[in-house]
PyMOL Python script that loads the backbone (N, CA, C, O; Angstrom):
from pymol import cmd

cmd.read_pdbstr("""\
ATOM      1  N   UNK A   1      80.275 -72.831 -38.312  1.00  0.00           N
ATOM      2  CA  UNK A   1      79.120 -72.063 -38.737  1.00  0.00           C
ATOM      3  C   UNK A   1      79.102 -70.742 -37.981  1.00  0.00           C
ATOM      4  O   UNK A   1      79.377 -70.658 -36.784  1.00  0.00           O
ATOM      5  N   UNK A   2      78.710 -69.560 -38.876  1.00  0.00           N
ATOM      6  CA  UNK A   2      78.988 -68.485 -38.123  1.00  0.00           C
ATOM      7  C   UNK A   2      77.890 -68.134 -37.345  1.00  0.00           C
ATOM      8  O   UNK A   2      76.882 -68.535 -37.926  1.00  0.00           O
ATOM      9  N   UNK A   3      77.606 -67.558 -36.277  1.00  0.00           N
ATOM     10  CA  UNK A   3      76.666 -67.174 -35.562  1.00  0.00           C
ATOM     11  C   UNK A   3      75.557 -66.307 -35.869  1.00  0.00           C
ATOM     12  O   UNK A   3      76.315 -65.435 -36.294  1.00  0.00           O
ATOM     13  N   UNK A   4      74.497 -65.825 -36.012  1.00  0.00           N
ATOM     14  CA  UNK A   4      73.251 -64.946 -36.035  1.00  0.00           C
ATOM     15  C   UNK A   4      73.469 -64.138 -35.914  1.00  0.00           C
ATOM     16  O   UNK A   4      74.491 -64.124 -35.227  1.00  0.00           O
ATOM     17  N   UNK A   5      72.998 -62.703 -36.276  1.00  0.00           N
ATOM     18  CA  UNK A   5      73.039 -61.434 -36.132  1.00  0.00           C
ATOM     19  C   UNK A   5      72.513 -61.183 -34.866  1.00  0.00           C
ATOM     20  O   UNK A   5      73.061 -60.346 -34.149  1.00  0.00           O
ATOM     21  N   UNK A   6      71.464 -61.831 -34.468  1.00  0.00           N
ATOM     22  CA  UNK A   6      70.445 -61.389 -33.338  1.00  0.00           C
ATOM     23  C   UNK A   6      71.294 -62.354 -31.649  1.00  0.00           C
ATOM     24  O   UNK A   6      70.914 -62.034 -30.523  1.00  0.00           O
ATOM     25  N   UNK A   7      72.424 -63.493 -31.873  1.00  0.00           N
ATOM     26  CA  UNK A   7      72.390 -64.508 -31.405  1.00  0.00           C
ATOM     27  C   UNK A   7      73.236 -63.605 -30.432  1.00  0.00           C
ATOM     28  O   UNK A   7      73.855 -62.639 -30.879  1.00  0.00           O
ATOM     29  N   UNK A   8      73.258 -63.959 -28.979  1.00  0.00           N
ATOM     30  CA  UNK A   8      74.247 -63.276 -27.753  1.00  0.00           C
ATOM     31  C   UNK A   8      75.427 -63.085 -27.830  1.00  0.00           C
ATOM     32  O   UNK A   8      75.731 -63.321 -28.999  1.00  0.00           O
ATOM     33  N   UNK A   9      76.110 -62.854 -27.389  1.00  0.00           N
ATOM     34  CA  UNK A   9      77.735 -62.241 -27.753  1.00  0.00           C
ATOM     35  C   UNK A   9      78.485 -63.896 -26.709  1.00  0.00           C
ATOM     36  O   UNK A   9      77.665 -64.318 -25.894  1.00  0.00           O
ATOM     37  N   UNK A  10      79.422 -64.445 -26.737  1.00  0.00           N
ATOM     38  CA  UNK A  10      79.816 -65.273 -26.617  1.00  0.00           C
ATOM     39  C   UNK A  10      80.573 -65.395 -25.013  1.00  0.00           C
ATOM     40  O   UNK A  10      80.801 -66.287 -24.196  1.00  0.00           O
ATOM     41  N   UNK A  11      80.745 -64.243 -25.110  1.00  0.00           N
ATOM     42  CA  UNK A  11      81.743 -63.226 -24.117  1.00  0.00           C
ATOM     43  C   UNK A  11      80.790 -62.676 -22.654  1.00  0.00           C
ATOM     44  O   UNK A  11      79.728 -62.066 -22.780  1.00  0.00           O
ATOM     45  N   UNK A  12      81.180 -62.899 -21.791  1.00  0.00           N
ATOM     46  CA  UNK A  12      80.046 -61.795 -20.684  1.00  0.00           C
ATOM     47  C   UNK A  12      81.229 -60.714 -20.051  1.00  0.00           C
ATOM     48  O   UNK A  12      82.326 -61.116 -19.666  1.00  0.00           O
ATOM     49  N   UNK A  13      80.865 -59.461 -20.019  1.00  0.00           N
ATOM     50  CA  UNK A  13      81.379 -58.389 -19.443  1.00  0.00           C
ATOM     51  C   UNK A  13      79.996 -57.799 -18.567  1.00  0.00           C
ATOM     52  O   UNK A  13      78.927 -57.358 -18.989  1.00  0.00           O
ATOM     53  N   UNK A  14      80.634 -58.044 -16.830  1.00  0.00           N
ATOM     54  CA  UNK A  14      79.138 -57.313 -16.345  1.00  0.00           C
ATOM     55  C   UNK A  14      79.316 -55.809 -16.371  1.00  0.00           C
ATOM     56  O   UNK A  14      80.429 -55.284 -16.334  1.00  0.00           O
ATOM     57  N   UNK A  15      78.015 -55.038 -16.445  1.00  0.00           N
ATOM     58  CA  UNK A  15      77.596 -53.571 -16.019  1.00  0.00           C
ATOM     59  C   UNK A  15      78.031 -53.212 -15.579  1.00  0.00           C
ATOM     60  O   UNK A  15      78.070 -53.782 -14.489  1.00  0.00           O
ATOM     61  N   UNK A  16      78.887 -51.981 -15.630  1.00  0.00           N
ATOM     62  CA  UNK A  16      79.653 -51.101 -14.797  1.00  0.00           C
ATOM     63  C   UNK A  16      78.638 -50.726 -13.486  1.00  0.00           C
ATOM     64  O   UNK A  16      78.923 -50.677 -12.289  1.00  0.00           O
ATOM     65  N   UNK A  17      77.288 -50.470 -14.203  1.00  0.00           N
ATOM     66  CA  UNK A  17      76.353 -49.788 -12.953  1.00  0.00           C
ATOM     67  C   UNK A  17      76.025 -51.286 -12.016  1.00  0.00           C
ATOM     68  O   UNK A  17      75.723 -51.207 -10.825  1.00  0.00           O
ATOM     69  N   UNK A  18      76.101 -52.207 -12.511  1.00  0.00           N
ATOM     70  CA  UNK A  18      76.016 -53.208 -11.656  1.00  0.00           C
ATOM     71  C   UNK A  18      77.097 -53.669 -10.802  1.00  0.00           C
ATOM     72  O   UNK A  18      76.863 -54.428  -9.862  1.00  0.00           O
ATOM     73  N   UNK A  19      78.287 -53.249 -11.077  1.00  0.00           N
ATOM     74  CA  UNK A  19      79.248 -53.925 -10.305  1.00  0.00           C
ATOM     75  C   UNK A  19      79.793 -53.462  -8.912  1.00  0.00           C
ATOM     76  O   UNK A  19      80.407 -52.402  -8.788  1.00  0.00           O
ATOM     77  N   UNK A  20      79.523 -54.359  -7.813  1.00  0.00           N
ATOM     78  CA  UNK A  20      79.792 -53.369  -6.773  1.00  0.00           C
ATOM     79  C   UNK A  20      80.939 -53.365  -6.505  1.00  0.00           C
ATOM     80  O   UNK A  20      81.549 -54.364  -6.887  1.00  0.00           O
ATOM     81  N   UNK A  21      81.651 -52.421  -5.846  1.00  0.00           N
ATOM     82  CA  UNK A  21      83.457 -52.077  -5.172  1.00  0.00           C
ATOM     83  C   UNK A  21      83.809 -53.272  -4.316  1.00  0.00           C
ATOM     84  O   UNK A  21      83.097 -54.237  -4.038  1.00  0.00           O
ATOM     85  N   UNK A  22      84.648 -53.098  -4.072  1.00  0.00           N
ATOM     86  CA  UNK A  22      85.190 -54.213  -2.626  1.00  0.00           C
ATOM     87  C   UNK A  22      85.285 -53.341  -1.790  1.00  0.00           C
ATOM     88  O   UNK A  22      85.605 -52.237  -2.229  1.00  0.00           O
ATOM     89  N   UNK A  23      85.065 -53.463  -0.363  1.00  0.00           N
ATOM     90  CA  UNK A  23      85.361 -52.689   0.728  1.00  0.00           C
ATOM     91  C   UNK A  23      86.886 -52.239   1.076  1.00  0.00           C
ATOM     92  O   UNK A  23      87.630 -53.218   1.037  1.00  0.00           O
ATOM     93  N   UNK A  24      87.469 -51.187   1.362  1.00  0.00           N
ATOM     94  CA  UNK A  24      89.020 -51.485   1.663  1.00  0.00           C
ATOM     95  C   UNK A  24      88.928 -51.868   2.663  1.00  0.00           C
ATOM     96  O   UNK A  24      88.002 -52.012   3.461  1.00  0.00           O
ATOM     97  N   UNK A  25      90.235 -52.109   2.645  1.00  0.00           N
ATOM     98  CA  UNK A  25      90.846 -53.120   4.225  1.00  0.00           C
ATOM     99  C   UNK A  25      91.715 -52.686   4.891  1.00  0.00           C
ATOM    100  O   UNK A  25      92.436 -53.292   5.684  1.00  0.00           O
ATOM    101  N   UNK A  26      91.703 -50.868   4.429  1.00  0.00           N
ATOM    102  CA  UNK A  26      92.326 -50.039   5.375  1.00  0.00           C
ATOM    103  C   UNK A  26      92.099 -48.667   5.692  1.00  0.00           C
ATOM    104  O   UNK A  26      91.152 -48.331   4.981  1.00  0.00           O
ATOM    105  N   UNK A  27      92.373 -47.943   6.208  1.00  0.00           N
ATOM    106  CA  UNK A  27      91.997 -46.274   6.666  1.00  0.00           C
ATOM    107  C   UNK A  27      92.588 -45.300   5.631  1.00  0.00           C
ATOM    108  O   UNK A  27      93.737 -45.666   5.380  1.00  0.00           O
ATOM    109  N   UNK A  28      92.327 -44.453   5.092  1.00  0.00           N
ATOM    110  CA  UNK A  28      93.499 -43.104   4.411  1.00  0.00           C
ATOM    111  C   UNK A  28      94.779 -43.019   5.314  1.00  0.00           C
ATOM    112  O   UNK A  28      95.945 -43.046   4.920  1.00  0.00           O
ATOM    113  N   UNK A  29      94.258 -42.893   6.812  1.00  0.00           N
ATOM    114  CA  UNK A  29      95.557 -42.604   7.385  1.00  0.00           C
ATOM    115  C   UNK A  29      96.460 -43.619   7.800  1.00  0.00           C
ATOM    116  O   UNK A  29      97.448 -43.269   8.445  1.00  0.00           O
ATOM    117  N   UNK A  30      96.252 -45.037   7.487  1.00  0.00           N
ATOM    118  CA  UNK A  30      97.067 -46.527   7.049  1.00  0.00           C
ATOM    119  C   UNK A  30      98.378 -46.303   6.278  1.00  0.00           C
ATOM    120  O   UNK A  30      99.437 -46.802   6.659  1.00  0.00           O
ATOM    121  N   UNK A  31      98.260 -45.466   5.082  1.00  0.00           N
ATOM    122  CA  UNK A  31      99.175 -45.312   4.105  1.00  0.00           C
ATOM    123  C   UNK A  31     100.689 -44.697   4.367  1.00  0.00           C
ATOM    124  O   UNK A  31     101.773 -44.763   3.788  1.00  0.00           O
ATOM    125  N   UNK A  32     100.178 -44.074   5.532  1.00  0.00           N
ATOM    126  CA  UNK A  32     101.361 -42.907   6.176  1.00  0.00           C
ATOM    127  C   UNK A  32     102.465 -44.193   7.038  1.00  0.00           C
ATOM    128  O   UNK A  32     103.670 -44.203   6.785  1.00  0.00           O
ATOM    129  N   UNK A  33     101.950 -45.035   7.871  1.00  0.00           N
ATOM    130  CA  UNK A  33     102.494 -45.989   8.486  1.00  0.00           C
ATOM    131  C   UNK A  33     104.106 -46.943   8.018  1.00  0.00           C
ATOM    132  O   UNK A  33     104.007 -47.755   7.099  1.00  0.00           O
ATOM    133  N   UNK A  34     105.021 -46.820   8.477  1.00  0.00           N
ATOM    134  CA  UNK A  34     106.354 -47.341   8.047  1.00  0.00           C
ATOM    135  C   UNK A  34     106.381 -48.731   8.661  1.00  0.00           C
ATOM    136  O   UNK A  34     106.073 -48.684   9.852  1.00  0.00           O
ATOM    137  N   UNK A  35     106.644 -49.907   8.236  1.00  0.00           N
ATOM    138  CA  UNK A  35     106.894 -51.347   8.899  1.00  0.00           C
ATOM    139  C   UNK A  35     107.849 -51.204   9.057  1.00  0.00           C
ATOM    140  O   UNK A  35     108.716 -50.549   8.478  1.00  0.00           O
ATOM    141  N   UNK A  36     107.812 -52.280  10.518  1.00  0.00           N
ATOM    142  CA  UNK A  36     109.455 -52.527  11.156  1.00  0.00           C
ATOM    143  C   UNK A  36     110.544 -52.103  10.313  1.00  0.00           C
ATOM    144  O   UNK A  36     111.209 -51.086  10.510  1.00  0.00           O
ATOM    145  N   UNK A  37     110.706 -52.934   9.348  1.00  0.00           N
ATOM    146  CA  UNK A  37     111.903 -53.316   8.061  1.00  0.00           C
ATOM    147  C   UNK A  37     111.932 -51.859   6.884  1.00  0.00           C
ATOM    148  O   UNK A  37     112.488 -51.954   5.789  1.00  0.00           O
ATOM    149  N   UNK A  38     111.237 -50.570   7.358  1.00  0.00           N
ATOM    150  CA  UNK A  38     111.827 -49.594   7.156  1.00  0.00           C
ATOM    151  C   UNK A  38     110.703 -49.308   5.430  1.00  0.00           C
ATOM    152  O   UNK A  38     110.724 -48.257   4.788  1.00  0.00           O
ATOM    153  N   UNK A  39     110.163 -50.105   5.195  1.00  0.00           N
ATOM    154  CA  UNK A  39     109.304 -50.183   4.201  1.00  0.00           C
ATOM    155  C   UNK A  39     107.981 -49.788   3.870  1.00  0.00           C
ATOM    156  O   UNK A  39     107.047 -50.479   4.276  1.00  0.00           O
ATOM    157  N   UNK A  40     107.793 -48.873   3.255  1.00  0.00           N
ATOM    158  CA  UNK A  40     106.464 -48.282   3.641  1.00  0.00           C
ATOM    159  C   UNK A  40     104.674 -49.332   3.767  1.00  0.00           C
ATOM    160  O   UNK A  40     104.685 -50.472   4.231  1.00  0.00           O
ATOM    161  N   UNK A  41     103.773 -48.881   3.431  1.00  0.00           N
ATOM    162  CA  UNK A  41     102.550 -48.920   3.674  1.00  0.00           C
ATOM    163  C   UNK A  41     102.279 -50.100   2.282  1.00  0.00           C
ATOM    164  O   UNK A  41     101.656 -51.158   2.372  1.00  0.00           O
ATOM    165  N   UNK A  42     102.884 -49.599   1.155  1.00  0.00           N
ATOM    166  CA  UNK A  42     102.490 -50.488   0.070  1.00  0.00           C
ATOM    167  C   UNK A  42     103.835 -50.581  -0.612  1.00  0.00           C
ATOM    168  O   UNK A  42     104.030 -50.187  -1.762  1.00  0.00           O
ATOM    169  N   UNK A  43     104.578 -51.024   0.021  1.00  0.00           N
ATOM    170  CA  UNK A  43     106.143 -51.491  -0.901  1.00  0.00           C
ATOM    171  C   UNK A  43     106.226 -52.877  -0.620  1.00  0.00           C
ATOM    172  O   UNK A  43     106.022 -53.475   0.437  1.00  0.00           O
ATOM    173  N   UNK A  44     106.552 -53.281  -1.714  1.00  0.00           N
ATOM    174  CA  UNK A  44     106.813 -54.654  -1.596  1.00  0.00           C
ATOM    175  C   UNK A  44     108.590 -54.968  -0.688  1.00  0.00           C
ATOM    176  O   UNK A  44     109.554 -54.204  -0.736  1.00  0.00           O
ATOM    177  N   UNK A  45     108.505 -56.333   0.068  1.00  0.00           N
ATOM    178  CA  UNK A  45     109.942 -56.294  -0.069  1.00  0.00           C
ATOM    179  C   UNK A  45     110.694 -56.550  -1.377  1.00  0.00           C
ATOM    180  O   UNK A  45     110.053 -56.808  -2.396  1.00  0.00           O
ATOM    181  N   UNK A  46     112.339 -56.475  -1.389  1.00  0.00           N
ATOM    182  CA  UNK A  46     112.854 -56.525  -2.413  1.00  0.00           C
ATOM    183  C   UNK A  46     112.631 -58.014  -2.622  1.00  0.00           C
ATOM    184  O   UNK A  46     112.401 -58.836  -1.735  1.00  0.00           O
ATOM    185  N   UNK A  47     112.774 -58.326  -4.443  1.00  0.00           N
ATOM    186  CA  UNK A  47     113.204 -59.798  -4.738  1.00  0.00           C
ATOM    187  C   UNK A  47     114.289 -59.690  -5.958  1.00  0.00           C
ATOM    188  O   UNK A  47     114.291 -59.090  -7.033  1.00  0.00           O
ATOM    189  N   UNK A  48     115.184 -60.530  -5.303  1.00  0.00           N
ATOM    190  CA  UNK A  48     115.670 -61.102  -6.851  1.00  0.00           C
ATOM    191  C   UNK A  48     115.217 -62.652  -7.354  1.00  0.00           C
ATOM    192  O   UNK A  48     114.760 -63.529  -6.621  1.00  0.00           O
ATOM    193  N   UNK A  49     115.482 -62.752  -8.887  1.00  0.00           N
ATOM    194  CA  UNK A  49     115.194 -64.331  -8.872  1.00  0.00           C
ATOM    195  C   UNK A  49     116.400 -64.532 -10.509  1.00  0.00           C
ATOM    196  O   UNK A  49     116.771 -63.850 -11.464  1.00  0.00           O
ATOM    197  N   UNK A  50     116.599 -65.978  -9.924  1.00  0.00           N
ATOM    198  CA  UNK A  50     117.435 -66.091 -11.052  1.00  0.00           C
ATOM    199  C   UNK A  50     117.216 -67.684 -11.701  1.00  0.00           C
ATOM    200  O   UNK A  50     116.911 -68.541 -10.871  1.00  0.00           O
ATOM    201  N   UNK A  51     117.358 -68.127 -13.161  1.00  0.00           N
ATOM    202  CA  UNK A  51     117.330 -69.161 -13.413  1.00  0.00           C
ATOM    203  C   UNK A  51     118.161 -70.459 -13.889  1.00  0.00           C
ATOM    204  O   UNK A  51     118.785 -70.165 -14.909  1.00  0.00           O
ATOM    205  N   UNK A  52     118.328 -71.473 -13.591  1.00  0.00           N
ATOM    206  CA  UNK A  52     119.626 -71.593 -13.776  1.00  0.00           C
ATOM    207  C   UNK A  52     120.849 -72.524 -12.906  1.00  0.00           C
ATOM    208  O   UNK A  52     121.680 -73.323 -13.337  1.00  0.00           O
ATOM    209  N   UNK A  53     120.603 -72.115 -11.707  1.00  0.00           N
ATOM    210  CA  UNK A  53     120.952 -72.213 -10.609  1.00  0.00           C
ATOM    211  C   UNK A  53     121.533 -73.254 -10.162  1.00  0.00           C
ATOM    212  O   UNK A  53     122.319 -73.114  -9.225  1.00  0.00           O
ATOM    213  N   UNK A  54     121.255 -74.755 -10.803  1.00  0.00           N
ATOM    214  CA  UNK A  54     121.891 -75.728 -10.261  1.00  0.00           C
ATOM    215  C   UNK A  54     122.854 -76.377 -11.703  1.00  0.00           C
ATOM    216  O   UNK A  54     122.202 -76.642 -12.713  1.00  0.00           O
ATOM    217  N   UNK A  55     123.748 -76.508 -11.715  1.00  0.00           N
ATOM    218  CA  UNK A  55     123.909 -77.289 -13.364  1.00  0.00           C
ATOM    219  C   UNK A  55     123.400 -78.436 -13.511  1.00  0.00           C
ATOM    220  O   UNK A  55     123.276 -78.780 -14.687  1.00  0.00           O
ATOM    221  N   UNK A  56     123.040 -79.198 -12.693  1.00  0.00           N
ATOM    222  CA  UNK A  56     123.202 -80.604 -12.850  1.00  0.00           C
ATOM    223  C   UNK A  56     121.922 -81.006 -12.817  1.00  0.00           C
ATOM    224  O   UNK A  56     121.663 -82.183 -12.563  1.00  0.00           O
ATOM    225  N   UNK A  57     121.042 -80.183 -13.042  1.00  0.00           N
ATOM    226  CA  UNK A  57     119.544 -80.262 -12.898  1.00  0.00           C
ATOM    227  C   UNK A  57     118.955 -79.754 -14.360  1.00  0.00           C
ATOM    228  O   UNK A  57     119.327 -78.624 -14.678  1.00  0.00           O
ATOM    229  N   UNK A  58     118.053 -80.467 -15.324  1.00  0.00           N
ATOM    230  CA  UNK A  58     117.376 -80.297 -16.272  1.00  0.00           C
ATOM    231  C   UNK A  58     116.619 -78.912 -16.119  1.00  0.00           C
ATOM    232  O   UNK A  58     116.122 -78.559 -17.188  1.00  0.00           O
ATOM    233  N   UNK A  59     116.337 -77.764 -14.742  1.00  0.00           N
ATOM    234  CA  UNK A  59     116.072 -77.126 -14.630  1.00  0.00           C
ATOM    235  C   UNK A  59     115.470 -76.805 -13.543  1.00  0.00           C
ATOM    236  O   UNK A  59     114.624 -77.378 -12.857  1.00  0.00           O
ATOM    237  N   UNK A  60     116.357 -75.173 -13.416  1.00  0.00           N
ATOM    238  CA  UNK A  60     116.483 -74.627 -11.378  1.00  0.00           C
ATOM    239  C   UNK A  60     116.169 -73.341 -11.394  1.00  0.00           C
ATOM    240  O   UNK A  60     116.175 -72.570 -12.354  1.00  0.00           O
ATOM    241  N   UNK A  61     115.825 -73.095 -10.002  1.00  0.00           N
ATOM    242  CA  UNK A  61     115.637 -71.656 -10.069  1.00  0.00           C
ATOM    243  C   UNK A  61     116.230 -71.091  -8.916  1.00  0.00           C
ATOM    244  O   UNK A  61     116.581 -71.870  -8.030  1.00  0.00           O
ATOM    245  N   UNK A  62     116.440 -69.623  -8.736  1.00  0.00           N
ATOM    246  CA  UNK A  62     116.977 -69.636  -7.457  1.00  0.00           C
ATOM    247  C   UNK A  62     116.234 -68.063  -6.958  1.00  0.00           C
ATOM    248  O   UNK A  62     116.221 -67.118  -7.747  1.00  0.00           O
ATOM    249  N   UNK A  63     115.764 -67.981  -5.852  1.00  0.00           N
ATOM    250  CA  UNK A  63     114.584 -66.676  -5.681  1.00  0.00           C
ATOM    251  C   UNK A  63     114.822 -66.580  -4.478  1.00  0.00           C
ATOM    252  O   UNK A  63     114.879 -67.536  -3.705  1.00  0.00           O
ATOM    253  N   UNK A  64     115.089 -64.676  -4.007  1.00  0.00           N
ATOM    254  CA  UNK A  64     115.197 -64.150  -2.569  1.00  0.00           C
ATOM    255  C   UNK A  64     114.574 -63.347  -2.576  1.00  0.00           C
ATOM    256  O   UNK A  64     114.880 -62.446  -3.357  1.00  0.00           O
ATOM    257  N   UNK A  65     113.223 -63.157  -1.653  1.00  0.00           N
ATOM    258  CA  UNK A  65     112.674 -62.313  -1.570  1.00  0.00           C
ATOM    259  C   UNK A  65     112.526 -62.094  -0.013  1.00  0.00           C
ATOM    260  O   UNK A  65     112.266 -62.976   0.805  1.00  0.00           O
ATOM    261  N   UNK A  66     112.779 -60.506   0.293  1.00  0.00           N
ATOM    262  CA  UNK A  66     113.442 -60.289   1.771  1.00  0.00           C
ATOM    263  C   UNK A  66     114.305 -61.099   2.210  1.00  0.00           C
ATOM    264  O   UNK A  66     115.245 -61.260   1.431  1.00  0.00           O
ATOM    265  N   UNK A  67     114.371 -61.829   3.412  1.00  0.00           N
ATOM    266  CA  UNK A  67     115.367 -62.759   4.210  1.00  0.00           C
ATOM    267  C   UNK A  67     115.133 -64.214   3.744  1.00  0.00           C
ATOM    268  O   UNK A  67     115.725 -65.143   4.293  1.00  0.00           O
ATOM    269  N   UNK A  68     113.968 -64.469   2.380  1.00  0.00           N
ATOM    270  CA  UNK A  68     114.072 -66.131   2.456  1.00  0.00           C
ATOM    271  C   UNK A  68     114.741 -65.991   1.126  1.00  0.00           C
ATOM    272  O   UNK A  68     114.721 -65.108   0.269  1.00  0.00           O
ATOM    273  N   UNK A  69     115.364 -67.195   1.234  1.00  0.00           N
ATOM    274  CA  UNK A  69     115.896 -67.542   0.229  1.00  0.00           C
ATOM    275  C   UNK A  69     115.911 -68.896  -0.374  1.00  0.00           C
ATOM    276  O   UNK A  69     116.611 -69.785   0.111  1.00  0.00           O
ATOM    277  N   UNK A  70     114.995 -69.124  -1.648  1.00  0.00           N
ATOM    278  CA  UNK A  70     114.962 -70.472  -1.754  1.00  0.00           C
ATOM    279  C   UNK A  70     115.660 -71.271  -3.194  1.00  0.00           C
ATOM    280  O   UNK A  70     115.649 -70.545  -4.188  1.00  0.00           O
ATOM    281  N   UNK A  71     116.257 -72.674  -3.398  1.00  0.00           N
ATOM    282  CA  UNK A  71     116.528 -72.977  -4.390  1.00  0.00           C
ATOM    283  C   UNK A  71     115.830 -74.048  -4.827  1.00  0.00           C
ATOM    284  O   UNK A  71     115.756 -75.116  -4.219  1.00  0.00           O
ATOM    285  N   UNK A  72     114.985 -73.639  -6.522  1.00  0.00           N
ATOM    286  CA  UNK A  72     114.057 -74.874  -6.389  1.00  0.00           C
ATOM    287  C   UNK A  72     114.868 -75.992  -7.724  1.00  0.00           C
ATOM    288  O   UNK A  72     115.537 -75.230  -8.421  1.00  0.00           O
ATOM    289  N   UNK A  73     114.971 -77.094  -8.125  1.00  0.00           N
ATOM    290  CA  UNK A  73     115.537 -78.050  -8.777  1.00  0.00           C
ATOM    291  C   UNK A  73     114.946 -79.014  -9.278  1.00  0.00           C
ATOM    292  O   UNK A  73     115.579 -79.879  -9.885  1.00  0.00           O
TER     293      UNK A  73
END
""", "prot")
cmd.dss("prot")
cmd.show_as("cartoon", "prot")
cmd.util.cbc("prot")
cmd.orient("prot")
């Protein structure tokens, strides 16, 4: 049965004017900062991932991201 002309929308999207920010969780001058591993402020480390990985398994995966490296089966 289809719904009412007058009946509420089904969906909620709140008020832009209502919605408050999140605080950041860092300074402007945070961004400039290089980590140990040569990587900036907001770079991810590298990943590869691959699928596949074991034959003998109905299904594997194999994923390195920075120095870990894991194989799941």
């Amino acid at each position: 049965m289809a719904g009412k002309a007058s009946a509420t929308p089904a969906t909620y999207s709140p008020s832009p004017a209502t919605r408050k920010g999140k605080p950041t969780i860092y300074k402007d001058g945070d961004r400039d900062w290089v980590r140990p591993d040569g990587r900036g402020f907001q770079q991810c480390r590298p990943a590869f991932f691959r699928t596949g990985a074991v034959n003998a398994a109905s299904g594997s995966a194999y994923a390195e991201i920075g120095n870990t490296q894991v194989i799941v089966s």
